[in-house]
mmCIF file as Biopython writes it, N, C-alpha, C and O atoms, coordinates in Angstrom:
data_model
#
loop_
_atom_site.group_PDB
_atom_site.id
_atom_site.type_symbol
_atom_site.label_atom_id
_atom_site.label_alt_id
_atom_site.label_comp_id
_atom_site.label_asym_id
_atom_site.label_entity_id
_atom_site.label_seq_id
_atom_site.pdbx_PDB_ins_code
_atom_site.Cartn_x
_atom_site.Cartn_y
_atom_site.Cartn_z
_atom_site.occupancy
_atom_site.B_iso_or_equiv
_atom_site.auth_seq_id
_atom_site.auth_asym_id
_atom_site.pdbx_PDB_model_num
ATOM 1   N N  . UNK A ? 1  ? 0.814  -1.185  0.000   1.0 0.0 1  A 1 
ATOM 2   C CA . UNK A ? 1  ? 0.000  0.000   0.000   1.0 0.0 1  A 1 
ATOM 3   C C  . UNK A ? 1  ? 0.864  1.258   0.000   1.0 0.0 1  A 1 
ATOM 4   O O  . UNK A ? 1  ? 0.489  2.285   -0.566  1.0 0.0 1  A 1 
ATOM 5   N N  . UNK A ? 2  ? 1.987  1.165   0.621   1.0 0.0 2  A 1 
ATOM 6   C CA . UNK A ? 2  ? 3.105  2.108   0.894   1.0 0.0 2  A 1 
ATOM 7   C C  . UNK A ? 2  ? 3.197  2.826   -0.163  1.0 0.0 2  A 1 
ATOM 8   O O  . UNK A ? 2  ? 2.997  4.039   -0.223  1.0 0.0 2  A 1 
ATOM 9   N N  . UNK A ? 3  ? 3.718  1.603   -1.662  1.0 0.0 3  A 1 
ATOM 10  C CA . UNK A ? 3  ? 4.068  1.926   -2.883  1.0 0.0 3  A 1 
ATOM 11  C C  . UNK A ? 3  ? 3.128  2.095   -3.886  1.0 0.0 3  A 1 
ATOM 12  O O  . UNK A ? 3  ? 3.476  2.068   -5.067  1.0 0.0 3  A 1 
ATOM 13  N N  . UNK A ? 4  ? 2.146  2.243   -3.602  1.0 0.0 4  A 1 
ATOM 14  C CA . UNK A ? 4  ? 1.237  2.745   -4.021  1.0 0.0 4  A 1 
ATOM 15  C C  . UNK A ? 4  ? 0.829  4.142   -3.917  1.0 0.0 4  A 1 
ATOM 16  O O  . UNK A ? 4  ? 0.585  4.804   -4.926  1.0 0.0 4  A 1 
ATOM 17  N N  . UNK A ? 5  ? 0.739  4.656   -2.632  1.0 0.0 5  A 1 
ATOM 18  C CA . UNK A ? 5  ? 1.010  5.503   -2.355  1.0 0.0 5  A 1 
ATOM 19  C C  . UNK A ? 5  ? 2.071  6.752   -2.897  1.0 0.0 5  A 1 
ATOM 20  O O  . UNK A ? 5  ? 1.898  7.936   -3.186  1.0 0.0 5  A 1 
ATOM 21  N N  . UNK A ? 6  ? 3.117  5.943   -2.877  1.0 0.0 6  A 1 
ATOM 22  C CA . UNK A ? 6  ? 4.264  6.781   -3.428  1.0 0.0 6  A 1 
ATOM 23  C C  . UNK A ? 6  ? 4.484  6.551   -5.006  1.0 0.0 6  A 1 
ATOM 24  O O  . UNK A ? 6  ? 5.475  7.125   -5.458  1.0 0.0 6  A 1 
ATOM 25  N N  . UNK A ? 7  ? 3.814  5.898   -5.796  1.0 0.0 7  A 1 
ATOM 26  C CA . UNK A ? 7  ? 3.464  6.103   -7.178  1.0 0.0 7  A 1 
ATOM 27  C C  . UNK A ? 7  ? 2.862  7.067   -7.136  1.0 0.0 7  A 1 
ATOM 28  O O  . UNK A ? 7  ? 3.553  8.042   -7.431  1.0 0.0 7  A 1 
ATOM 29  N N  . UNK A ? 8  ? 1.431  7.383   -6.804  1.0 0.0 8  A 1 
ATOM 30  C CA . UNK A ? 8  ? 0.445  8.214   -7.081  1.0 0.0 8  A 1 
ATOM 31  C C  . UNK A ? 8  ? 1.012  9.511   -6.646  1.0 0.0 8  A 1 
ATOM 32  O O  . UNK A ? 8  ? 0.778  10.427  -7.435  1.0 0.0 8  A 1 
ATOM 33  N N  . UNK A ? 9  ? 1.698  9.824   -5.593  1.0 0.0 9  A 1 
ATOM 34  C CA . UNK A ? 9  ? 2.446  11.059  -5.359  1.0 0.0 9  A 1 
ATOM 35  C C  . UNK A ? 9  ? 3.188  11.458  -6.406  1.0 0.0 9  A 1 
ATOM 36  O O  . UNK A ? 9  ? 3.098  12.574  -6.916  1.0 0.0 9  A 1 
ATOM 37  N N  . UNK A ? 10 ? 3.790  10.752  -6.694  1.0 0.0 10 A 1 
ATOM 38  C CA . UNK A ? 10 ? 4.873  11.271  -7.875  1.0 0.0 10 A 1 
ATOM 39  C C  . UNK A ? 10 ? 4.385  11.121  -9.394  1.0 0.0 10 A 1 
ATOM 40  O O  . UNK A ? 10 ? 5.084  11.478  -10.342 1.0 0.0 10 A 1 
ATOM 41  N N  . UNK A ? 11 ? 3.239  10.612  -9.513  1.0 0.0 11 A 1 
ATOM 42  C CA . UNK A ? 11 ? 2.798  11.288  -10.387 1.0 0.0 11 A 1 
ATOM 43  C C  . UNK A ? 11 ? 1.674  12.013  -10.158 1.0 0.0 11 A 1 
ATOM 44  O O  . UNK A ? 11 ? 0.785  12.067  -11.007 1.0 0.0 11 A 1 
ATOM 45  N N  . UNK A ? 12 ? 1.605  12.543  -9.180  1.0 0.0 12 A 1 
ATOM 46  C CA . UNK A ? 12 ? 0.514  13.982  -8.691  1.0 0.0 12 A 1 
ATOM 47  C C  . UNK A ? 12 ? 1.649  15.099  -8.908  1.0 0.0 12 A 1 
ATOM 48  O O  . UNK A ? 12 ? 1.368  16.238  -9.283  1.0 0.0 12 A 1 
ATOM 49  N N  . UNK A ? 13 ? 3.157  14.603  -8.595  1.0 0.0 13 A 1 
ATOM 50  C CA . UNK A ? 13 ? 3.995  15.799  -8.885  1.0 0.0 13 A 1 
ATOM 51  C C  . UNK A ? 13 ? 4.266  16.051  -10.116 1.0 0.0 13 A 1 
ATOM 52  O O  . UNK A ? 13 ? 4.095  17.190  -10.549 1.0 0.0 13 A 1 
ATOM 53  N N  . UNK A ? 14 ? 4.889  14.715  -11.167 1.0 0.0 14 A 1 
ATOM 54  C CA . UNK A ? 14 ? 4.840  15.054  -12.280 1.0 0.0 14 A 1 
ATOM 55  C C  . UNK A ? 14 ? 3.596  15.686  -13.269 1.0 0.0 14 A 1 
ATOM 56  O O  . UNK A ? 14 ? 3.894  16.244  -14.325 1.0 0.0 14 A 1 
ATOM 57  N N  . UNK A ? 15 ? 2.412  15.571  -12.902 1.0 0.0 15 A 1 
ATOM 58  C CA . UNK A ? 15 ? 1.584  16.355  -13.677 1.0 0.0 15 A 1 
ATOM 59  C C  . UNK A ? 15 ? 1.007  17.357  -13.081 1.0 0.0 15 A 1 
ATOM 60  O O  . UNK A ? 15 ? -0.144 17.681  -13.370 1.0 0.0 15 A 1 
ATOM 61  N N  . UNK A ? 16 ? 1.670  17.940  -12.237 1.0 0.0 16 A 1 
ATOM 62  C CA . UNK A ? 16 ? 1.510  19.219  -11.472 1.0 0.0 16 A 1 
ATOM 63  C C  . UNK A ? 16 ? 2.577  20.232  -12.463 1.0 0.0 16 A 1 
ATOM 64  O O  . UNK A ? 16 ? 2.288  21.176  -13.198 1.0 0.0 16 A 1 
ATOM 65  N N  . UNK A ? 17 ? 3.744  19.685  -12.183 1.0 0.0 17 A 1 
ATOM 66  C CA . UNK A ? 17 ? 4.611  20.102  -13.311 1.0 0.0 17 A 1 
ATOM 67  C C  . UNK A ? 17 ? 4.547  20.654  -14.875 1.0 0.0 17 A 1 
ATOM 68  O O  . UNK A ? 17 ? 4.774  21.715  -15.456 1.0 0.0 17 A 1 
ATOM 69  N N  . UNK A ? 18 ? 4.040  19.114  -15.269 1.0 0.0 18 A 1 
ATOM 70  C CA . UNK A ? 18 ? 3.164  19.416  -16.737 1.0 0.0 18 A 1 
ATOM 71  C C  . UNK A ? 18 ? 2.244  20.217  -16.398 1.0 0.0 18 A 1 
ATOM 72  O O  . UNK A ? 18 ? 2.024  20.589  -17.551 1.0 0.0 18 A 1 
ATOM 73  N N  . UNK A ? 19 ? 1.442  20.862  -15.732 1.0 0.0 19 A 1 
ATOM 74  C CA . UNK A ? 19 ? 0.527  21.843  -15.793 1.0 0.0 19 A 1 
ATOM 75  C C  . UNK A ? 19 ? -1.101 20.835  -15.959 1.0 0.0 19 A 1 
ATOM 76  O O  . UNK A ? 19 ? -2.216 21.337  -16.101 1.0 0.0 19 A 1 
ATOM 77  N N  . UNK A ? 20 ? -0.734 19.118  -15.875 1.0 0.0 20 A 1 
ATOM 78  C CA . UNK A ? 20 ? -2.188 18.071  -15.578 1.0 0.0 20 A 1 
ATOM 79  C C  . UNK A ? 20 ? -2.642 18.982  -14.143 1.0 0.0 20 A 1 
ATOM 80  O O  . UNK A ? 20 ? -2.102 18.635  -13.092 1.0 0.0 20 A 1 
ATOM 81  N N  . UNK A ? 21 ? -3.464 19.944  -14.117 1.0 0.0 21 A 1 
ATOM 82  C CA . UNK A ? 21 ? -4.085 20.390  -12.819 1.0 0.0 21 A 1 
ATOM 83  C C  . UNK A ? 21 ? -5.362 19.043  -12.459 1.0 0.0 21 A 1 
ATOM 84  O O  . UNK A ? 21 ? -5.603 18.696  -11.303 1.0 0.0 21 A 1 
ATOM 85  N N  . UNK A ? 22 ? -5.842 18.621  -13.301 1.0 0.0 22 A 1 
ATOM 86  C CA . UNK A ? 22 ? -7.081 17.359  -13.403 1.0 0.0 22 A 1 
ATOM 87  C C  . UNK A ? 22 ? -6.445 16.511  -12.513 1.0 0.0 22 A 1 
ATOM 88  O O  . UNK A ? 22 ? -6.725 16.510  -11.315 1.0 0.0 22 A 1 
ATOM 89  N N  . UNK A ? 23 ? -5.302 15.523  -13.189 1.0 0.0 23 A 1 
ATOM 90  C CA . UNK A ? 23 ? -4.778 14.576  -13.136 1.0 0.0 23 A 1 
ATOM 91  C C  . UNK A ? 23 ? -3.988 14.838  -11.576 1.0 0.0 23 A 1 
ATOM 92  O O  . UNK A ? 23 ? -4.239 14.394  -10.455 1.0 0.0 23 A 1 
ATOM 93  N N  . UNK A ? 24 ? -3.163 15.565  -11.976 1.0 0.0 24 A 1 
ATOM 94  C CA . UNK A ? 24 ? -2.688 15.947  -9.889  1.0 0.0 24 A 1 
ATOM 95  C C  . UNK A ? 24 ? -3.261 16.098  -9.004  1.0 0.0 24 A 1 
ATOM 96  O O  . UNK A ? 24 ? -2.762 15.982  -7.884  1.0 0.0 24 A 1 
ATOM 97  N N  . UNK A ? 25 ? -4.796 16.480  -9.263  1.0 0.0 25 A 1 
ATOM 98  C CA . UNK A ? 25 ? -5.720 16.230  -7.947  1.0 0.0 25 A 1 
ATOM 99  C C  . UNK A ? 25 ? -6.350 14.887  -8.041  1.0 0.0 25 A 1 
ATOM 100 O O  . UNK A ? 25 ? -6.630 14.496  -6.908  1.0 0.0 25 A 1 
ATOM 101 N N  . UNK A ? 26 ? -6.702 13.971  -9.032  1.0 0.0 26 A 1 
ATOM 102 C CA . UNK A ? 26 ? -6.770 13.242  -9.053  1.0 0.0 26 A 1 
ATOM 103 C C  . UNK A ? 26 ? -5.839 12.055  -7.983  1.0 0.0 26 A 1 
ATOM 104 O O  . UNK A ? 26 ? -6.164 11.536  -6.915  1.0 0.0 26 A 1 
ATOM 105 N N  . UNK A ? 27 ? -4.415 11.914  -8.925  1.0 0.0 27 A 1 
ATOM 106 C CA . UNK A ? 27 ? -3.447 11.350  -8.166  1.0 0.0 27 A 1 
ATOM 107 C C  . UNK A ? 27 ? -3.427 11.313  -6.718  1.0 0.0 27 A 1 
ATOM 108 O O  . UNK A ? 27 ? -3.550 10.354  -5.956  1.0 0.0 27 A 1 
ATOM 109 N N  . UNK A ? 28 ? -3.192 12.932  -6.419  1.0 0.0 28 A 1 
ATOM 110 C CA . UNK A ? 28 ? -2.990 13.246  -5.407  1.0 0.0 28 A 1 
ATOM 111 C C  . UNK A ? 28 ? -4.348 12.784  -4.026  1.0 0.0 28 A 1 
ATOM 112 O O  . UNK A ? 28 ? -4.057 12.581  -2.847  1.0 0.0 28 A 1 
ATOM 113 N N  . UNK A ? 29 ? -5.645 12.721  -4.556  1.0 0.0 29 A 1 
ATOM 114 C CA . UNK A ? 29 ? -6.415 12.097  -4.058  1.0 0.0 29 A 1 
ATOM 115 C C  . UNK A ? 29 ? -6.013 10.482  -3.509  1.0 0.0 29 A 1 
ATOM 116 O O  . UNK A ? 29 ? -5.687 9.951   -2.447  1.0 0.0 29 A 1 
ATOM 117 N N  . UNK A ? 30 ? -6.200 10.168  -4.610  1.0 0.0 30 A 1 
ATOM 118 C CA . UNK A ? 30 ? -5.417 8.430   -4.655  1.0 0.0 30 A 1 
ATOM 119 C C  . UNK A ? 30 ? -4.739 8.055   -3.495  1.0 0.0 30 A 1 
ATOM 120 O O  . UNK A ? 30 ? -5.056 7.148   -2.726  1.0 0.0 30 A 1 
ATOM 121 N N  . UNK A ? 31 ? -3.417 9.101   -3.388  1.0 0.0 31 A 1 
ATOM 122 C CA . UNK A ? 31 ? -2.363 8.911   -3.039  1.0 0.0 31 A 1 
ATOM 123 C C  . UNK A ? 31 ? -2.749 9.108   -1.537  1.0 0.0 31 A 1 
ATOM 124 O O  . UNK A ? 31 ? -2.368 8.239   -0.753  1.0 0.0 31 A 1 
ATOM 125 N N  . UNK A ? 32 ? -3.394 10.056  -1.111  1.0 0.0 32 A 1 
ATOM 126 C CA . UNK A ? 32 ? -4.337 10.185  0.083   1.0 0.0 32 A 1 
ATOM 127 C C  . UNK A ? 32 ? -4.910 9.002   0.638   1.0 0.0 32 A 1 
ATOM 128 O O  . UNK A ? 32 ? -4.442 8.454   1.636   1.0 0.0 32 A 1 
ATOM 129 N N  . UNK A ? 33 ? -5.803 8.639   0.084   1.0 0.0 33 A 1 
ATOM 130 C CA . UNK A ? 33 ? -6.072 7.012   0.480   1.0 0.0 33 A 1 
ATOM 131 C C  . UNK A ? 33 ? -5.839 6.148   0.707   1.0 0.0 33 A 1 
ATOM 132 O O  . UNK A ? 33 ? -6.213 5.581   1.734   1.0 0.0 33 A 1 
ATOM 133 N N  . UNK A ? 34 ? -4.799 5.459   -0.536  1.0 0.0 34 A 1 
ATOM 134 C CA . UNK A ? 34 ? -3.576 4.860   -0.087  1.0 0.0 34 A 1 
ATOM 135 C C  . UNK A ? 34 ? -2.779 4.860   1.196   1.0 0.0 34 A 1 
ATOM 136 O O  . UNK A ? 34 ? -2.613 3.765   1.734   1.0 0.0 34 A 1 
ATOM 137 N N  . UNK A ? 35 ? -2.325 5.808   1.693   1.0 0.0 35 A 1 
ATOM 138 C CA . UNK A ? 35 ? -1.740 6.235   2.471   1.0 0.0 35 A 1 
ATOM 139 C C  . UNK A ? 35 ? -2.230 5.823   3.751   1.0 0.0 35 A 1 
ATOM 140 O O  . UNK A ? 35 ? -1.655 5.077   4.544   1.0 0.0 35 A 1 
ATOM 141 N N  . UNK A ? 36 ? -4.043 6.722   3.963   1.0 0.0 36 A 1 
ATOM 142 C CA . UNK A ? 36 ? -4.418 6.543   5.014   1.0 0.0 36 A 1 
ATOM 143 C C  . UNK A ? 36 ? -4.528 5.241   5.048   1.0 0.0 36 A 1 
ATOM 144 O O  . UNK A ? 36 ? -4.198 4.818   6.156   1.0 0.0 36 A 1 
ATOM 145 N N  . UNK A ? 37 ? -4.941 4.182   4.110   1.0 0.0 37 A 1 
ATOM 146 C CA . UNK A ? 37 ? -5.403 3.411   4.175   1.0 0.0 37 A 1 
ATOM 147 C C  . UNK A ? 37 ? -4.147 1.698   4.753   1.0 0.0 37 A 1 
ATOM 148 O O  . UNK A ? 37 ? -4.197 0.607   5.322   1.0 0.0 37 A 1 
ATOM 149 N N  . UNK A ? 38 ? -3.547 2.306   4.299   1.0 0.0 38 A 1 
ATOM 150 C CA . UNK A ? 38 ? -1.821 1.507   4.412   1.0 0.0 38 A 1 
ATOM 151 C C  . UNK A ? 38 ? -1.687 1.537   5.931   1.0 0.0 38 A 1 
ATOM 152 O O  . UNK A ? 38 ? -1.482 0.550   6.638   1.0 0.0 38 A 1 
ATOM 153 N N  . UNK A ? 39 ? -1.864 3.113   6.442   1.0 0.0 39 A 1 
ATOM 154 C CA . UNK A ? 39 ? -1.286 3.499   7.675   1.0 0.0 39 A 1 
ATOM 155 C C  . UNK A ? 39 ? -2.432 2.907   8.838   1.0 0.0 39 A 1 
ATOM 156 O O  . UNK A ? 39 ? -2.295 3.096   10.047  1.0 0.0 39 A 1 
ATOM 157 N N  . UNK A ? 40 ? -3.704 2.078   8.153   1.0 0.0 40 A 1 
ATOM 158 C CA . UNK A ? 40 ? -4.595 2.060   9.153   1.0 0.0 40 A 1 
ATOM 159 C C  . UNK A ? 40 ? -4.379 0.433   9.452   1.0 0.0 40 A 1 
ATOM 160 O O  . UNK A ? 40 ? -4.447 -0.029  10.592  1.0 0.0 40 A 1 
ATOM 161 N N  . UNK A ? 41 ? -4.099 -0.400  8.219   1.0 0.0 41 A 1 
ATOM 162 C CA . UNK A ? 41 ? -3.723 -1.633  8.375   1.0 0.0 41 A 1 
ATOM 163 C C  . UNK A ? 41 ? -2.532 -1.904  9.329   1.0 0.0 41 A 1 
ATOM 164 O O  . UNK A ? 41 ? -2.411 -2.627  10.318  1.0 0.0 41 A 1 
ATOM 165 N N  . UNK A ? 42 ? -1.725 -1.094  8.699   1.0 0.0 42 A 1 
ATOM 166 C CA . UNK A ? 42 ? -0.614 -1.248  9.569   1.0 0.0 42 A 1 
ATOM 167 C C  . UNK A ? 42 ? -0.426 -1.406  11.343  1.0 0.0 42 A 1 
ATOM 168 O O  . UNK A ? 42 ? 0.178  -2.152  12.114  1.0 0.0 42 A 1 
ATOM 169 N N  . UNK A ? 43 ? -1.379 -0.165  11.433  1.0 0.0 43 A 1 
ATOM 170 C CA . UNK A ? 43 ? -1.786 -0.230  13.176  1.0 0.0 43 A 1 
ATOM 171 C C  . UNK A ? 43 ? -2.807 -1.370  13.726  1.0 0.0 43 A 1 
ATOM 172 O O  . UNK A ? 43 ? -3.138 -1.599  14.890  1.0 0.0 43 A 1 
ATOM 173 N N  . UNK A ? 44 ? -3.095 -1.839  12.847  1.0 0.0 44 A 1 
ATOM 174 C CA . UNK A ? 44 ? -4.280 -2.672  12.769  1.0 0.0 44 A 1 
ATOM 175 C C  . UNK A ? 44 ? -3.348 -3.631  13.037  1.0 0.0 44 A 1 
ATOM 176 O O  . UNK A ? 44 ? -3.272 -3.888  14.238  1.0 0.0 44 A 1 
ATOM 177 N N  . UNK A ? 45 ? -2.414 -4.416  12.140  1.0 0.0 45 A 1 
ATOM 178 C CA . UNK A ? 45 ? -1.940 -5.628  12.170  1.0 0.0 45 A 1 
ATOM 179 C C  . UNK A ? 45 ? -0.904 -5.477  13.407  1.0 0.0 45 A 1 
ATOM 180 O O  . UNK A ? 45 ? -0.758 -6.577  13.940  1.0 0.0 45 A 1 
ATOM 181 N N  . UNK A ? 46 ? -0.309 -4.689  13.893  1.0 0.0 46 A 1 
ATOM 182 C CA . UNK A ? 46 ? 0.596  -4.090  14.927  1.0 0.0 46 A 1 
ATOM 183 C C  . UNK A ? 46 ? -0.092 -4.788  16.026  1.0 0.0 46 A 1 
ATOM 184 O O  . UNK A ? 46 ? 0.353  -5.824  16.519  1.0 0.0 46 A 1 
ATOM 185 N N  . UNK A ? 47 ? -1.281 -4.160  16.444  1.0 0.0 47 A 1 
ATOM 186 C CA . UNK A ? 47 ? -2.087 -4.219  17.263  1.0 0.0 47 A 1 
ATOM 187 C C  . UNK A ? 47 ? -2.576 -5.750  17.159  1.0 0.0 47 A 1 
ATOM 188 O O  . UNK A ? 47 ? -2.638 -6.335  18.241  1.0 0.0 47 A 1 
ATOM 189 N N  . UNK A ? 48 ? -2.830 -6.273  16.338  1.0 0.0 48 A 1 
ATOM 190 C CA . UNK A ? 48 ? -3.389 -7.448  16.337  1.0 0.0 48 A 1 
ATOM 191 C C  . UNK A ? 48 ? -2.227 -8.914  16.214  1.0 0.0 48 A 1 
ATOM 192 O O  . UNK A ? 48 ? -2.614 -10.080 16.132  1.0 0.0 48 A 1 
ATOM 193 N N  . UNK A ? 49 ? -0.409 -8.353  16.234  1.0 0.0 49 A 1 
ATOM 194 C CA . UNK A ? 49 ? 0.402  -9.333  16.272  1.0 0.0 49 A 1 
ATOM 195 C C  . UNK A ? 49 ? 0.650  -9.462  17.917  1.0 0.0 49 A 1 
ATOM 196 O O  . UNK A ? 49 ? 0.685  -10.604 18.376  1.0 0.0 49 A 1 
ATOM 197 N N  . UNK A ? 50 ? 0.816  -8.374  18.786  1.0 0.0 50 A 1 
ATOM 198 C CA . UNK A ? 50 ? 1.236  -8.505  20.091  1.0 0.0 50 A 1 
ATOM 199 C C  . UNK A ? 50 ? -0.382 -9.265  20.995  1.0 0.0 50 A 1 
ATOM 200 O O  . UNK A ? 50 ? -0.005 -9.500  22.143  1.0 0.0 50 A 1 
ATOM 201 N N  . UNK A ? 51 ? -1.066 -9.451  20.932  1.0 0.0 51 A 1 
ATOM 202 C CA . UNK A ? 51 ? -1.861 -10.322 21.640  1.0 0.0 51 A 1 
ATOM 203 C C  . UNK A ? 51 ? -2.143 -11.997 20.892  1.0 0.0 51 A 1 
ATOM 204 O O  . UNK A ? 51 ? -2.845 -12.823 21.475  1.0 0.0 51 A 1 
#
């Protein structure tokens, strides 16, 4: 999920660059989700290896 994350960032940057204003909020959405979504498993499985 991590790298997922960090795809969609970098291409939220590269078409921020190109002047994709669509596509970088797009991405950049994505990349949002990803993220949270990575970071929620993660605490999740954390939490659920020590018991």
């Amino acid at each position: 999920m991590f790298r997922w994350a960090i795809i969609f960032a970098v291409i939220a940057l590269i078409a921020s660059l190109f002047g994709f204003s669509g596509i970088a909020g797009v991405s950049k959405s994505f990349a949002y989700i990803f993220l949270v979504v990575a970071v929620i498993l993660f605490i999740f499985g954390f939490i659920s290896r020590k018991t």
